[in-house]
C-alpha positions in Angstrom: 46.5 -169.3 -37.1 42.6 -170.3 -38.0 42.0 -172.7 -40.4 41.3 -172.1 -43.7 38.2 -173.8 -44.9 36.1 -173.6 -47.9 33.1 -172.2 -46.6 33.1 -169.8 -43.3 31.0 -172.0 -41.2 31.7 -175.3 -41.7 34.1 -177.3 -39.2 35.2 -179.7 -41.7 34.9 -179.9 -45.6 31.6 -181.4 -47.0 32.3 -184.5 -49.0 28.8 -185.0 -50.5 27.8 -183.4 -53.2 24.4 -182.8 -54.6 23.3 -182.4 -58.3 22.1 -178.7 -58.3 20.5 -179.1 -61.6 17.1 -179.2 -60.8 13.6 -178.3 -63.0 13.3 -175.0 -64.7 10.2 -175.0 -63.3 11.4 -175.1 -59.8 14.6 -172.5 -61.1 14.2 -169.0 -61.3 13.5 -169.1 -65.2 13.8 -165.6 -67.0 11.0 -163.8 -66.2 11.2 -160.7 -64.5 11.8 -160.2 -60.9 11.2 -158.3 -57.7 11.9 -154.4 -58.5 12.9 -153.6 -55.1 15.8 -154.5 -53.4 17.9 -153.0 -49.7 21.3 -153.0 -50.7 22.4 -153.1 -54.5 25.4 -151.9 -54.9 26.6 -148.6 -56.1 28.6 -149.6 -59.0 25.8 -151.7 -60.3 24.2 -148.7 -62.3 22.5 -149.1 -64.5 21.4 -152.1 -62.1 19.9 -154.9 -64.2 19.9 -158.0 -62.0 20.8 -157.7 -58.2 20.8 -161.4 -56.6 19.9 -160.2 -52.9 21.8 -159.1 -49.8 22.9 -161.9 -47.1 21.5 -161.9 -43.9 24.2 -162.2 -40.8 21.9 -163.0 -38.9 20.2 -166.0 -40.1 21.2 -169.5 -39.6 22.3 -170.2 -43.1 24.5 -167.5 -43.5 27.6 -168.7 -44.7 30.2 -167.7 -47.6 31.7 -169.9 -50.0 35.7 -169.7 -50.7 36.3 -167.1 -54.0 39.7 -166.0 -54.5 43.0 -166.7 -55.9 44.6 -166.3 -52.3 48.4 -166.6 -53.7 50.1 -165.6 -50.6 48.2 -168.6 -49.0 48.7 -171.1 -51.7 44.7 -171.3 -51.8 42.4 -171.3 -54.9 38.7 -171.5 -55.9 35.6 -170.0 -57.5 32.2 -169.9 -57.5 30.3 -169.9 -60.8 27.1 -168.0 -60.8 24.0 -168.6 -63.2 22.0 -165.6 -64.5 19.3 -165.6 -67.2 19.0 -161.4 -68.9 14.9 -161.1 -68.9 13.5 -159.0 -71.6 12.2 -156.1 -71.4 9.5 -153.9 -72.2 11.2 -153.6 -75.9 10.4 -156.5 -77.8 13.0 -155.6 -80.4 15.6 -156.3 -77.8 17.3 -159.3 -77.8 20.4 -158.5 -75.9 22.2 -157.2 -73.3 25.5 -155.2 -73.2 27.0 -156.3 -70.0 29.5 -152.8 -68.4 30.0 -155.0 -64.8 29.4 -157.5 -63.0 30.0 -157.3 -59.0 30.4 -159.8 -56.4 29.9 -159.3 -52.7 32.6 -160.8 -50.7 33.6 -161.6 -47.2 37.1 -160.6 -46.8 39.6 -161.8 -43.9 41.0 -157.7 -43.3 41.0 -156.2 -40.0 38.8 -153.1 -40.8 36.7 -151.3 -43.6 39.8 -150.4 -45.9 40.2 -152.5 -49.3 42.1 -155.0 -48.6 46.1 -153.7 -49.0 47.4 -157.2 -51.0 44.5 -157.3 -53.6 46.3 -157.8 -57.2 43.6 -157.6 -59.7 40.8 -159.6 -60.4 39.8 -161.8 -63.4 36.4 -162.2 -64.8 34.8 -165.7 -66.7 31.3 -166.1 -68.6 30.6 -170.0 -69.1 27.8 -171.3 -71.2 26.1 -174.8 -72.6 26.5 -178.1 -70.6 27.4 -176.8 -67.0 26.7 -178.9 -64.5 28.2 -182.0 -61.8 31.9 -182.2 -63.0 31.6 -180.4 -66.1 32.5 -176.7 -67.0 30.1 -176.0 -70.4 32.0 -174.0 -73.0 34.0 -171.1 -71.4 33.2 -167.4 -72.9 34.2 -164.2 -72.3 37.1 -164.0 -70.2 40.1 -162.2 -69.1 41.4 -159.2 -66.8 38.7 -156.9 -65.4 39.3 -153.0 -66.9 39.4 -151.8 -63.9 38.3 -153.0 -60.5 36.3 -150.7 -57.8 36.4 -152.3 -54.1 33.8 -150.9 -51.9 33.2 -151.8 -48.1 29.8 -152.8 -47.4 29.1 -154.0 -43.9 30.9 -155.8 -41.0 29.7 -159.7 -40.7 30.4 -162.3 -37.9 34.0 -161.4 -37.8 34.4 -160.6 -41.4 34.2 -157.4 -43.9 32.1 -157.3 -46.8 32.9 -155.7 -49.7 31.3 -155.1 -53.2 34.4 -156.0 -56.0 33.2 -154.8 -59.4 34.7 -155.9 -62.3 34.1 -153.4 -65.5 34.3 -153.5 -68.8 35.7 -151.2 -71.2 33.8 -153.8 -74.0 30.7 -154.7 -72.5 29.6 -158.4 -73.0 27.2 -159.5 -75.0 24.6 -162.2 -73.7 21.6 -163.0 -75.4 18.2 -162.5 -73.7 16.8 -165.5 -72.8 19.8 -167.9 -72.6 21.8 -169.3 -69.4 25.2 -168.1 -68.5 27.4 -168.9 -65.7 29.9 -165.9 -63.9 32.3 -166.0 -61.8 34.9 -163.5 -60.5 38.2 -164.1 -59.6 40.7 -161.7 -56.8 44.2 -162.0 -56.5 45.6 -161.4 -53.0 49.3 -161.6 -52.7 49.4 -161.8 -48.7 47.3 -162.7 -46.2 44.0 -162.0 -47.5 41.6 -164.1 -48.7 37.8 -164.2 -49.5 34.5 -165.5 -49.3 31.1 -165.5 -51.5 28.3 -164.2 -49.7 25.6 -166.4 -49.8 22.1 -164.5 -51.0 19.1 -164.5 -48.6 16.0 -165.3 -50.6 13.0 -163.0 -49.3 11.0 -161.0 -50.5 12.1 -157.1 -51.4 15.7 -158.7 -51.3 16.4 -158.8 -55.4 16.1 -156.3 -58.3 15.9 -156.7 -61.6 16.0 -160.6 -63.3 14.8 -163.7 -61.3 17.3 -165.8 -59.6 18.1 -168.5 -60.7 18.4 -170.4 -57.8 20.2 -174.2 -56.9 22.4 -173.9 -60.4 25.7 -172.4 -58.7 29.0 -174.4 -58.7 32.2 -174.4 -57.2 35.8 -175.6 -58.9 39.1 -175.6 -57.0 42.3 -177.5 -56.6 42.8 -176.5 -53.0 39.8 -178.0 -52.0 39.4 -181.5 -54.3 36.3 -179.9 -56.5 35.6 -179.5 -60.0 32.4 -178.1 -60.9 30.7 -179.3 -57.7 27.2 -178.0 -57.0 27.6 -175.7 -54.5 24.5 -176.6 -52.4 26.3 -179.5 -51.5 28.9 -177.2 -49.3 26.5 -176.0 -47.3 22.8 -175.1 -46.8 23.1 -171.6 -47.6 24.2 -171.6 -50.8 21.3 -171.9 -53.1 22.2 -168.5 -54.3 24.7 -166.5 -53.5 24.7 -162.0 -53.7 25.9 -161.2 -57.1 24.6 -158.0 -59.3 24.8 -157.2 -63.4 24.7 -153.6 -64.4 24.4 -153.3 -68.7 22.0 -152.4 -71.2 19.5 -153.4 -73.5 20.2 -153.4 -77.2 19.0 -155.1 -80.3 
């Protein structure tokens, strides 16, 4: 049987980790990014943020463990920063959050949704993330419903888009900070892997990314709110979209 390890490239588990909070001015902040991008996904409509595609081919490509892989006795999460841009509305201070997908690299044989997936759970985080510590959880709980689309074949692995929706949107002010993360069940033999984003241009829509601020947390592997740049060098951002709307 292959090993199980928590990124798809790595040989052996990094042990150094990095402090990924680094200057805003160096971050993506919350202006307002490139409007073009190759491969949002379908369910992220209307698409406010999409973080950017990976790239199989490059030498960073890489995915970082994401999934409550109970058949396996494996855990872990990746926690994703975003910062809503405003818009052309001044008056609008919000956004109304319907979904949030993640793009994940699955261990299935072929392009069907994987057969032992058992739900998925969704967490917003907020304040004082950072090295060891998990700011103030938000919104949280069991995704509404869950769409699973396939996506592309990668290096031995299938990608698919997992959307979470809401049947209450979430609120998040514009301006502000805010961590994500998404959480699969898999009951078998499946488990799954963050993409990691490639960052070029025409790759992102919507908000900038906010780039070096991810983290990872899981028992399985020894981490607790470890920057996730310190797991490998393709994980600076990793291919994540918001679909919502604007409101007051």
């Amino acid at each position: 049987m292959k090993q199980v390890v928590v990124v798809v490239c790595a040989l052996v588990l990094m042990t150094a980790i990095v402090n990924a909070q680094v200057s805003p001015a160096i971050r993506g902040g919350n202006q307002v990014g490139i409007q073009t991008a190759t491969g949002i996904p379908s369910d992220c409509s209307p698409c406010l943020w999409y973080s950017g595609d990976s790239d199989p081919g490059s030498l960073n490509w890489d995915g970082l463990f994401n999934a409550n892989a109970a058949g396996q006795g494996l855990s872990g999460r990746v926690y994703v920063p975003f910062i809503p841009a405003p818009n052309a509305n001044a008056a609008n201070k919000h956004v109304l959050i319907s979904s949030v997908t993640f793009n994940l690299l699955v261990t299935t044989s072929d392009s069907n949704p994987p057969a032992d997936f058992a739900g998925m759970t969704y967490e917003f985080r907020k304040g004082q993330v950072m090295e060891g510590i998990g700011g103030t959880l938000g919104k949280h709980g069991n995704c509404s419903f869950t769409t699973i689309k396939f996506t592309q074949p990668e290096n031995g692995y299938n990608e698919y888009s997992f959307t979470c929706h809401f049947t209450t949107p979430v609120k998040v002010a514009v301006g502000t900070i805010q961590w994500v993360s998404l959480y699969p069940k898999f009951t078998g033999s499946s488990y799954a892997y963050l993409s990691g984003a490639t960052d070029i241009p025409g790759n992102q829509f919507g908000w900038s990314n906010d780039l070096y601020n991810s983290f990872f947390t899981s028992t399985t592997f020894g981490a607790n709110f470890n920057a996730s740049t310190g797991f490998g060098p393709g994980f600076q951002g990793f291919s994540v979209a918001i679909a919502g709307t604007y409101t007051l």
